[in-house]
LOGU-971975 format. One record per residue: residue in one letter; residue number from 1; y, z, x of N, C-alpha, C in turn. Coordinates in nm, 3 decimals, decimal comma. Layout:
N
<a; NUM; <Y; Z; X>; <Y; Z; X>; <Y; Z; X>>
...
end
This chain:
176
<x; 1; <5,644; 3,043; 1,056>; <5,526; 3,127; 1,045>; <5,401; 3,041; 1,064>>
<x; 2; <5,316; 3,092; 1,155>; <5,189; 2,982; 1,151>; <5,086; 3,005; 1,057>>
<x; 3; <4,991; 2,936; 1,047>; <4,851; 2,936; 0,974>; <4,763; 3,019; 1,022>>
<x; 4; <4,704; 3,135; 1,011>; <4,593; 3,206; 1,051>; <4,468; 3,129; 1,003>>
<x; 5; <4,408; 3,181; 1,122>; <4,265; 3,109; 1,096>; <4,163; 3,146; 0,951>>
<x; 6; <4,195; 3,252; 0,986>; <4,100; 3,296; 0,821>; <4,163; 3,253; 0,684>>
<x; 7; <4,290; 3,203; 0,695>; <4,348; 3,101; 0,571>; <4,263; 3,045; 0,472>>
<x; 8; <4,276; 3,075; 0,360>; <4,191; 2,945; 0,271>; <4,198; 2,832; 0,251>>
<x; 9; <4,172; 2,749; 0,191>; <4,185; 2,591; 0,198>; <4,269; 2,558; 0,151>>
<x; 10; <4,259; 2,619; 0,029>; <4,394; 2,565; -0,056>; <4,563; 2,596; 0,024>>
<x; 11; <4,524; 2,733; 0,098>; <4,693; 2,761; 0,168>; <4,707; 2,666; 0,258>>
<x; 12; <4,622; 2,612; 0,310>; <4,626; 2,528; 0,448>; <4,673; 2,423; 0,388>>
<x; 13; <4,582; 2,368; 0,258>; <4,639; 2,200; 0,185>; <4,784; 2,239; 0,194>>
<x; 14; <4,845; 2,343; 0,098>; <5,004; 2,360; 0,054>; <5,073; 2,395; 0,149>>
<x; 15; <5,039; 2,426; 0,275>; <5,126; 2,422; 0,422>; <5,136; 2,274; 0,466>>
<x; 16; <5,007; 2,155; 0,451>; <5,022; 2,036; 0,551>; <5,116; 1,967; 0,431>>
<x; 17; <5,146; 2,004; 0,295>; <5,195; 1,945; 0,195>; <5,117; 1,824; 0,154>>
<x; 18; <4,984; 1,823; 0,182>; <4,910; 1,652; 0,114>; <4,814; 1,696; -0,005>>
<x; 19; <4,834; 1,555; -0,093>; <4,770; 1,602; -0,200>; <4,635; 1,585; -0,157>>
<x; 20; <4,575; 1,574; -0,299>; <4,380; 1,588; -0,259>; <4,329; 1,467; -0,166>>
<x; 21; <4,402; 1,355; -0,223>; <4,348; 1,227; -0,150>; <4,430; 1,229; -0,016>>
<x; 22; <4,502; 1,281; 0,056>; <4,550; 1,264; 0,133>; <4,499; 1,373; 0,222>>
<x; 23; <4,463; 1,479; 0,139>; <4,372; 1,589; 0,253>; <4,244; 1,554; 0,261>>
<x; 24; <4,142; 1,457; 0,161>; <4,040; 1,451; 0,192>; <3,984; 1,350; 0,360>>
<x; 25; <4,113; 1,259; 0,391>; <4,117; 1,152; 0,460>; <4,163; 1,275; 0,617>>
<x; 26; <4,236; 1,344; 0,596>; <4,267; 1,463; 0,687>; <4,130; 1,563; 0,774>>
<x; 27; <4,083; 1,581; 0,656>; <3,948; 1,619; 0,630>; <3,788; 1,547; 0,728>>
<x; 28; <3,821; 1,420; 0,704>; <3,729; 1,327; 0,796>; <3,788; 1,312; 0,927>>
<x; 29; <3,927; 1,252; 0,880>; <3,962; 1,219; 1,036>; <3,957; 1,324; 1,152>>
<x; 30; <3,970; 1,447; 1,108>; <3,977; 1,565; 1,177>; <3,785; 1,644; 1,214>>
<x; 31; <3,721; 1,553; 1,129>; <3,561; 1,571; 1,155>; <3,527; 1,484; 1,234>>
<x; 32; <3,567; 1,327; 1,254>; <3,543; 1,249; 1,318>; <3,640; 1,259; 1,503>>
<x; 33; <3,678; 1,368; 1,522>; <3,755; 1,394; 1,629>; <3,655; 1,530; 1,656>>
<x; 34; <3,572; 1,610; 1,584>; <3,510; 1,686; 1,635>; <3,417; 1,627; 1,662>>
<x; 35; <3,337; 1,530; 1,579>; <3,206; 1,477; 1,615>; <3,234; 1,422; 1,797>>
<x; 36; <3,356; 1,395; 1,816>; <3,365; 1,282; 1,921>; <3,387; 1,352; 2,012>>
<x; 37; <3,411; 1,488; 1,999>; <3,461; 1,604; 2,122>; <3,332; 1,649; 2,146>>
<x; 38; <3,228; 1,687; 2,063>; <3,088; 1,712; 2,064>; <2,975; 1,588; 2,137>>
<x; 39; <3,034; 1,538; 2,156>; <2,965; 1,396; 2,218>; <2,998; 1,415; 2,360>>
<x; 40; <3,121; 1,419; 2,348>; <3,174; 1,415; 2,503>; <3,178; 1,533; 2,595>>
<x; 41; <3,174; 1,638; 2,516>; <3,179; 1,743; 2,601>; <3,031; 1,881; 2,501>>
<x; 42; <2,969; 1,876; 2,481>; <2,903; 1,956; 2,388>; <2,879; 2,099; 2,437>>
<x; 43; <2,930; 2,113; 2,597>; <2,932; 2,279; 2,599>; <3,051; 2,331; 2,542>>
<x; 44; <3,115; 2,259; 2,495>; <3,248; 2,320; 2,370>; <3,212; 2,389; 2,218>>
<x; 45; <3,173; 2,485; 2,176>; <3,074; 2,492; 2,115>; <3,184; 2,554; 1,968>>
<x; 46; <3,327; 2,585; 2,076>; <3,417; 2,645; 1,971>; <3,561; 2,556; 2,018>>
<x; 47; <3,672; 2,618; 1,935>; <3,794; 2,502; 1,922>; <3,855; 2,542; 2,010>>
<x; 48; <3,890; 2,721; 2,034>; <3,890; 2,801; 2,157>; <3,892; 2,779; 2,279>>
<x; 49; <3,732; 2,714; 2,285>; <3,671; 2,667; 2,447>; <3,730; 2,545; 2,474>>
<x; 50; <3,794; 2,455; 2,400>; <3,818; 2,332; 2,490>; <3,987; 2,350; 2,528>>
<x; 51; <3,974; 2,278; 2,600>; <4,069; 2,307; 2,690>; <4,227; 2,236; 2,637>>
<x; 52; <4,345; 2,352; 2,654>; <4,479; 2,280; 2,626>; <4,534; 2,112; 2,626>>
<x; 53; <4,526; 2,070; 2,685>; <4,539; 1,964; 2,705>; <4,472; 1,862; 2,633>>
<x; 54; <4,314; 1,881; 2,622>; <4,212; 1,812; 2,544>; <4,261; 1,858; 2,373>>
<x; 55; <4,293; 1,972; 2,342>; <4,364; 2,020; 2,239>; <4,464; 1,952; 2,151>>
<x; 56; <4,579; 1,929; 2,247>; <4,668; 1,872; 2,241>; <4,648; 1,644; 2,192>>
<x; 57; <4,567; 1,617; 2,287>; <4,558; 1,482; 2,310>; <4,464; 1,473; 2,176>>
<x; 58; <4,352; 1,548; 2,090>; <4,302; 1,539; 1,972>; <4,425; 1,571; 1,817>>
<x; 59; <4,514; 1,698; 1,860>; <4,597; 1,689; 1,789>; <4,734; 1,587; 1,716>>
<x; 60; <4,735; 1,523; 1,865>; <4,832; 1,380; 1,859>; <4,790; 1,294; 1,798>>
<x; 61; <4,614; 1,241; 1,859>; <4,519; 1,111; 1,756>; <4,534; 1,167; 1,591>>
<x; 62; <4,494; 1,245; 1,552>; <4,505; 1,310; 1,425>; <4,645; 1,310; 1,371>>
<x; 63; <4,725; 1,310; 1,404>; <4,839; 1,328; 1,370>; <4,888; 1,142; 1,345>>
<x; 64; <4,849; 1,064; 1,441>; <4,884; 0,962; 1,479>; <4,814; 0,837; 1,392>>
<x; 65; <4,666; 0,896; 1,349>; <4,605; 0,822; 1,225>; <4,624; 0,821; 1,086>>
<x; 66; <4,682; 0,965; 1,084>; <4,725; 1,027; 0,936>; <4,893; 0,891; 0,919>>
<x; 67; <4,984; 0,951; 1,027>; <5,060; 0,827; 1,042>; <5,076; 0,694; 0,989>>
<x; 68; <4,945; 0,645; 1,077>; <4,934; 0,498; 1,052>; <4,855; 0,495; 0,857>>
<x; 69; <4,831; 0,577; 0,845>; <4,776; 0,563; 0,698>; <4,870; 0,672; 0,587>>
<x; 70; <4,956; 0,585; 0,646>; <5,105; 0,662; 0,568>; <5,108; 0,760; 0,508>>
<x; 71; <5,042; 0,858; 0,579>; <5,028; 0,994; 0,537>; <5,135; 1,058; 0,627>>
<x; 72; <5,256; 1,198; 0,551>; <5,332; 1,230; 0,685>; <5,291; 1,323; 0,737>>
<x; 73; <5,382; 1,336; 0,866>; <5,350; 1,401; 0,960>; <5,311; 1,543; 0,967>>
<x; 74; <5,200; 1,623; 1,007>; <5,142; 1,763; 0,947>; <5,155; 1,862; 1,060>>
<x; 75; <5,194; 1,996; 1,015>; <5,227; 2,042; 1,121>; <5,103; 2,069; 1,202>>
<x; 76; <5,100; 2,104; 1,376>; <4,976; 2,152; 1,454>; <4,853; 2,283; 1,388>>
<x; 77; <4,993; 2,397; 1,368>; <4,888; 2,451; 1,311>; <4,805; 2,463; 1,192>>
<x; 78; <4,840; 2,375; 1,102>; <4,687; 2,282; 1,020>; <4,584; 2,206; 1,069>>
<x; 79; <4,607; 2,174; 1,218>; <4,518; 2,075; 1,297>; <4,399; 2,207; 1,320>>
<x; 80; <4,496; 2,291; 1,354>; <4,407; 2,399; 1,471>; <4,337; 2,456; 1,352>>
<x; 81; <4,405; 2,456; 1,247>; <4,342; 2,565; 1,177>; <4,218; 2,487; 1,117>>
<x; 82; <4,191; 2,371; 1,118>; <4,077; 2,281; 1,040>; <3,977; 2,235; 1,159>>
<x; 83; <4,006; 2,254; 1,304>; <3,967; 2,224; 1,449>; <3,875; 2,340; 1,460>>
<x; 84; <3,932; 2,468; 1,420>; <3,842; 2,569; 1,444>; <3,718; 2,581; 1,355>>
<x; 85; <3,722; 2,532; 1,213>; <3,648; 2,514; 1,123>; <3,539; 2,418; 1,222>>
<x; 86; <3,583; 2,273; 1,217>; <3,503; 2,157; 1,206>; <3,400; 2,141; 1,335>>
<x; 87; <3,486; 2,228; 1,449>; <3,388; 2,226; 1,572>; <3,283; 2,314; 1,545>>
<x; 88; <3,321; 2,409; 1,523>; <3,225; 2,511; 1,464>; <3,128; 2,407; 1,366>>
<x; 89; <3,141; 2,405; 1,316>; <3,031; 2,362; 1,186>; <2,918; 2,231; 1,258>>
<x; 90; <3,023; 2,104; 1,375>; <2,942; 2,027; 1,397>; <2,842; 2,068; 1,524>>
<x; 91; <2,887; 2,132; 1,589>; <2,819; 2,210; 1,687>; <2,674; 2,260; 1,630>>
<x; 92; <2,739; 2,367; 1,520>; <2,573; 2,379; 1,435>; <2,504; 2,319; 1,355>>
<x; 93; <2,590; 2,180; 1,345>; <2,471; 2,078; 1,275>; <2,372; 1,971; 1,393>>
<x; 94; <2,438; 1,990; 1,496>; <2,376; 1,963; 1,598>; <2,291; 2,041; 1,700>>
<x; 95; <2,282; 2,125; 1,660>; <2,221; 2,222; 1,766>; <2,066; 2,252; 1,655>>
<x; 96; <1,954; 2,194; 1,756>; <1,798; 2,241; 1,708>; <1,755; 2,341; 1,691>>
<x; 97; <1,817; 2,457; 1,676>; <1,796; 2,575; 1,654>; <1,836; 2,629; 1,525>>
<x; 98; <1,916; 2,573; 1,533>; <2,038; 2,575; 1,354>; <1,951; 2,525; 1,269>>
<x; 99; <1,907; 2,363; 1,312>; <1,785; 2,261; 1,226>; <1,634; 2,347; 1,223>>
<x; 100; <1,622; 2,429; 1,309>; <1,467; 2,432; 1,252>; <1,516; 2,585; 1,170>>
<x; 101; <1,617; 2,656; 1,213>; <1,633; 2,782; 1,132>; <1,623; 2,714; 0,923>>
<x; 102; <1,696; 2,605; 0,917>; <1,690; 2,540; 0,821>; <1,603; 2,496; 0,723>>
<x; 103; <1,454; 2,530; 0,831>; <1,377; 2,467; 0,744>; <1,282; 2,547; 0,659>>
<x; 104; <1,216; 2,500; 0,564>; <1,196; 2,634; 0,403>; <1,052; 2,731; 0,509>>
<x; 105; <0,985; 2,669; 0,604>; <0,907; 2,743; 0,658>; <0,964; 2,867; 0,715>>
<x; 106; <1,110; 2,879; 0,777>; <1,162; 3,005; 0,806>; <1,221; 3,060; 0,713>>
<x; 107; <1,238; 3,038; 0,631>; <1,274; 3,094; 0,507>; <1,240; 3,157; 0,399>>
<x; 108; <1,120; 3,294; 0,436>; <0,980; 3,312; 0,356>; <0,985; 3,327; 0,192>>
<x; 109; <1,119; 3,339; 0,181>; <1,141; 3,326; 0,003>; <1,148; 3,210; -0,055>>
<x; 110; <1,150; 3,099; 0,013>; <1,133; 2,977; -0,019>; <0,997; 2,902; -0,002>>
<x; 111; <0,914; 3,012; 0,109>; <0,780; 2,951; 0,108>; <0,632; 2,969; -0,037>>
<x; 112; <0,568; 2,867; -0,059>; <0,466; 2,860; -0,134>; <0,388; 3,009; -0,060>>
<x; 113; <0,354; 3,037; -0,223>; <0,223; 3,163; -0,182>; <0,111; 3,094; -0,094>>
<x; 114; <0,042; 3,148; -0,015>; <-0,089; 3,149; 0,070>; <-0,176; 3,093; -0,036>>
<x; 115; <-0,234; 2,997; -0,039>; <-0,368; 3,006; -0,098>; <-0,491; 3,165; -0,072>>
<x; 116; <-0,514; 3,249; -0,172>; <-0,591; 3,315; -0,138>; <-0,766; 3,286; -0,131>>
<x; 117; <-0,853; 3,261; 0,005>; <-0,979; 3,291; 0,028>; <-1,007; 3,431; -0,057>>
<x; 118; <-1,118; 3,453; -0,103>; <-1,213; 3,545; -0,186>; <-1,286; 3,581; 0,021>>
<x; 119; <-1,284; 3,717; 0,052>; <-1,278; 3,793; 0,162>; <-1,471; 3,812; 0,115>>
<x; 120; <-1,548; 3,743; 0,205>; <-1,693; 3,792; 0,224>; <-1,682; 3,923; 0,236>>
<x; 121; <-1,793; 4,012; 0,149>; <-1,820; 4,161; 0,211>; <-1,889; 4,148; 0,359>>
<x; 122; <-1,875; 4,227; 0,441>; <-1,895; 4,264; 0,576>; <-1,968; 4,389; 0,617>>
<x; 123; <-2,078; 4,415; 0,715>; <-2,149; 4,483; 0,752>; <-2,043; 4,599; 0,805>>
<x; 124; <-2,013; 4,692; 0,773>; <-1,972; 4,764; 0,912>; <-2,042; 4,770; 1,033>>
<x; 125; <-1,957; 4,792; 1,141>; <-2,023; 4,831; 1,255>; <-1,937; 4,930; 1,337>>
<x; 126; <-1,955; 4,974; 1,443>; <-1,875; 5,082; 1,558>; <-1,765; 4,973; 1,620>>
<x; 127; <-1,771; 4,826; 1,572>; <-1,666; 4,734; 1,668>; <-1,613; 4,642; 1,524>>
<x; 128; <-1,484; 4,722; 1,455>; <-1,460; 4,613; 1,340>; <-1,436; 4,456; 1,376>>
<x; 129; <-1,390; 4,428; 1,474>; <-1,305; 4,296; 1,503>; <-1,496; 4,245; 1,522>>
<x; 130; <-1,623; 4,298; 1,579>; <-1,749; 4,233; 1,512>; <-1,820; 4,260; 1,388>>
<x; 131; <-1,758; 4,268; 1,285>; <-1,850; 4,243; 1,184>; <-1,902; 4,067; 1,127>>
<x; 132; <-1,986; 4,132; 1,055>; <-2,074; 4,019; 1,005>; <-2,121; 3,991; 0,903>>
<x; 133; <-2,066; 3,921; 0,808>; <-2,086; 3,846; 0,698>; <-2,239; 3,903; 0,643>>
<x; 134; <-2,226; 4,006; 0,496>; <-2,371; 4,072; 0,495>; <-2,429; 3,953; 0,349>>
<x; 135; <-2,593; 3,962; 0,401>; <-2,659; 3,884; 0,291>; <-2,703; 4,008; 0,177>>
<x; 136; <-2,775; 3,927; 0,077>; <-2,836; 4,010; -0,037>; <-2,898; 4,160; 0,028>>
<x; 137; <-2,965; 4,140; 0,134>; <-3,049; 4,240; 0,192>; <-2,983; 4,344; 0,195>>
<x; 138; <-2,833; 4,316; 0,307>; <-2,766; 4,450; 0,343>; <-2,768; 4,511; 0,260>>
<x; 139; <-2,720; 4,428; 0,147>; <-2,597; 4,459; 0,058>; <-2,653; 4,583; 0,005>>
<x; 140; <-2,802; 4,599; -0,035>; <-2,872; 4,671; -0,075>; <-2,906; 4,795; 0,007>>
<x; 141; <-2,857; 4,787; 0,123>; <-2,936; 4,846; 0,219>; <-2,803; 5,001; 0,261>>
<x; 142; <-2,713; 4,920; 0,202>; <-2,555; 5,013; 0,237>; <-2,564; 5,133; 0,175>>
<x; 143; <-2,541; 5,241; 0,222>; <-2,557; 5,356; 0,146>; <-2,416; 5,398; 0,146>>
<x; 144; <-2,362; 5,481; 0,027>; <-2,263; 5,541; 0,018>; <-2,205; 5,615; 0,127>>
<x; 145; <-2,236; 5,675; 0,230>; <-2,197; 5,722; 0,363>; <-2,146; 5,668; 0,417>>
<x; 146; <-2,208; 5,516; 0,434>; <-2,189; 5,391; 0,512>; <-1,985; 5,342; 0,496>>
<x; 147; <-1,988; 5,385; 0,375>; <-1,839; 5,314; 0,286>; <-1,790; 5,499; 0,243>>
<x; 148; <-1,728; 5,506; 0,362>; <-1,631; 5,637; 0,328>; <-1,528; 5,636; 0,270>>
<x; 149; <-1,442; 5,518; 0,248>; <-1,349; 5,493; 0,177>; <-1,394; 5,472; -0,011>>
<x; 150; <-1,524; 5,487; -0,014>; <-1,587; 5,442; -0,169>; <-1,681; 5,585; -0,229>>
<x; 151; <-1,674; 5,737; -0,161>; <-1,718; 5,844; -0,171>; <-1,670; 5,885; -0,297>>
<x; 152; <-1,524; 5,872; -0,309>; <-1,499; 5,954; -0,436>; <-1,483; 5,844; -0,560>>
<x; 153; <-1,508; 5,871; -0,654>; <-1,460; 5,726; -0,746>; <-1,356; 5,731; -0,768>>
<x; 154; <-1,298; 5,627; -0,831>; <-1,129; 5,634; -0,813>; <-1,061; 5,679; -0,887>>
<x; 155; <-1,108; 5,764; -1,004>; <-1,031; 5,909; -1,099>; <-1,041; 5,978; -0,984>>
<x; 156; <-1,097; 6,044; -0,929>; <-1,094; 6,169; -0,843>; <-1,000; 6,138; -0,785>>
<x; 157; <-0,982; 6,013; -0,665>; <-0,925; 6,036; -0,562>; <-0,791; 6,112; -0,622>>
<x; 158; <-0,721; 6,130; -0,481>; <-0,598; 6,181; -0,484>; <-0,468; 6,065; -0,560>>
<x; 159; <-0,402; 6,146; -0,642>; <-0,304; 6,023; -0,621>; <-0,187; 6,002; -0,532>>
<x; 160; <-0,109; 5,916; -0,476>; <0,025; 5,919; -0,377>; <0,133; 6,004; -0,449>>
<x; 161; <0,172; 6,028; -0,379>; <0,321; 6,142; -0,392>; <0,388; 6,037; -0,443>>
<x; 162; <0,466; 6,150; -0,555>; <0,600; 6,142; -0,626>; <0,720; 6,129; -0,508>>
<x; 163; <0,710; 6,162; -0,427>; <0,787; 6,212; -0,377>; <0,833; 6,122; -0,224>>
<x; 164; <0,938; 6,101; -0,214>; <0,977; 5,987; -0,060>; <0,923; 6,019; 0,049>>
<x; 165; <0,850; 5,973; 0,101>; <0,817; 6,002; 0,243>; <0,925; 6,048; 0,324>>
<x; 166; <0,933; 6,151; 0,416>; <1,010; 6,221; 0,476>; <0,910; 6,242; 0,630>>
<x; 167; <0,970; 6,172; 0,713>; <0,892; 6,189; 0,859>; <0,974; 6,301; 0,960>>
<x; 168; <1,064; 6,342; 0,912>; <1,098; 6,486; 0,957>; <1,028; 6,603; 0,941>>
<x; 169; <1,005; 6,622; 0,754>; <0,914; 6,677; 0,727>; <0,747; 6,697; 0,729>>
<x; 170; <0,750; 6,557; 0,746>; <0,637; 6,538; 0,790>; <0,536; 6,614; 0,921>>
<x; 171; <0,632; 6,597; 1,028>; <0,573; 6,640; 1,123>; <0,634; 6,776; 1,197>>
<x; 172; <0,735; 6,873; 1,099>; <0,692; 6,980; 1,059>; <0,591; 7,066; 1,027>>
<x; 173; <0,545; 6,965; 0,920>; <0,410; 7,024; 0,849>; <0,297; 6,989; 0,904>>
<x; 174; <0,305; 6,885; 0,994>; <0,161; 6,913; 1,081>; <0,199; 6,941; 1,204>>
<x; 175; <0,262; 7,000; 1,297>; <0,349; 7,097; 1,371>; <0,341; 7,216; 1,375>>
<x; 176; <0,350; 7,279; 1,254>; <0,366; 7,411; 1,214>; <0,504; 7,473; 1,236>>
end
């Protein structure tokens, strides 16, 4: 029966039969054969894409180091099944896209609040993107008309609905 890829770690350890220290050395040697496939060939981006043969000749070194470090012999599909892991993973520790996704600036829950600026009051005008920073004078000069958003005081205004916005209904009701 082989190893499926979605296997957990632990089934994979109790299939190659090595204990912890003997899988952790499994573990590298089998990272240090991806790092080196990623060097040499880096449009391999999965364990998939490289090719049978190249497959095979990484499975033998791995097999053949574990060997020499009197570890025994493990079956292939623990190779494949830790090959598919490790390419995967070094691929995206190498790839600059992975690294800048990484960093706390894309990550806006990890970013520091904005320092907040205190917002100058502003003249209206007929062109918002020109307004202009008003002095003592305006300020005086603004009449309630001027600030339609400041007509009602803010007991009066309306308050927002109880109720979920519904854009079906919505445009029903101004539809008719």
């Amino acid at each position: 029966m082989s190893l499926k890829i979605s296997a957990k770690t632990a089934e994979a350890q109790a299939r190659a039969g090595l204990n912890s220290t003997e899988w952790k050395r499994f573990l590298a040697v089998t990272k240090q054969e991806a790092e080196r496939l990623a060097t040499d060939h880096p449009e391999w981006t999965r364990w998939t894409q490289v090719y049978a043969d190249t497959q095979a000749d990484i499975q033998e070194r791995v097999v053949k180091q574990l060997l020499e470090e009197k570890i025994h012999k493990i079956d292939v599909d623990v190779v494949d099944w830790r090959m598919t892991q490790v390419v995967r993973k070094v691929h995206l520790a190498r790839t600059p896209s992975h690294k800048e996704a990484s960093k706390p600036t894309d990550r806006p829950h990890e970013q520091q609040p904005p320092t907040e600026q205190p917002l100058a009051p502003t003249k209206p005008t007929d062109r918002p993107h020109e307004q202009q920073p008003l002095d003592e004078q305006s300020m005086t000069s603004i009449k309630p008309t001027d600030r339609p958003h400041e007509q009602q005081p803010l007991a009066e205004q309306p308050l927002a609905s109880s109720k979920p916005y519904d854009p079906v209904r919505e445009s029903a009701v101004q539809n008719g």
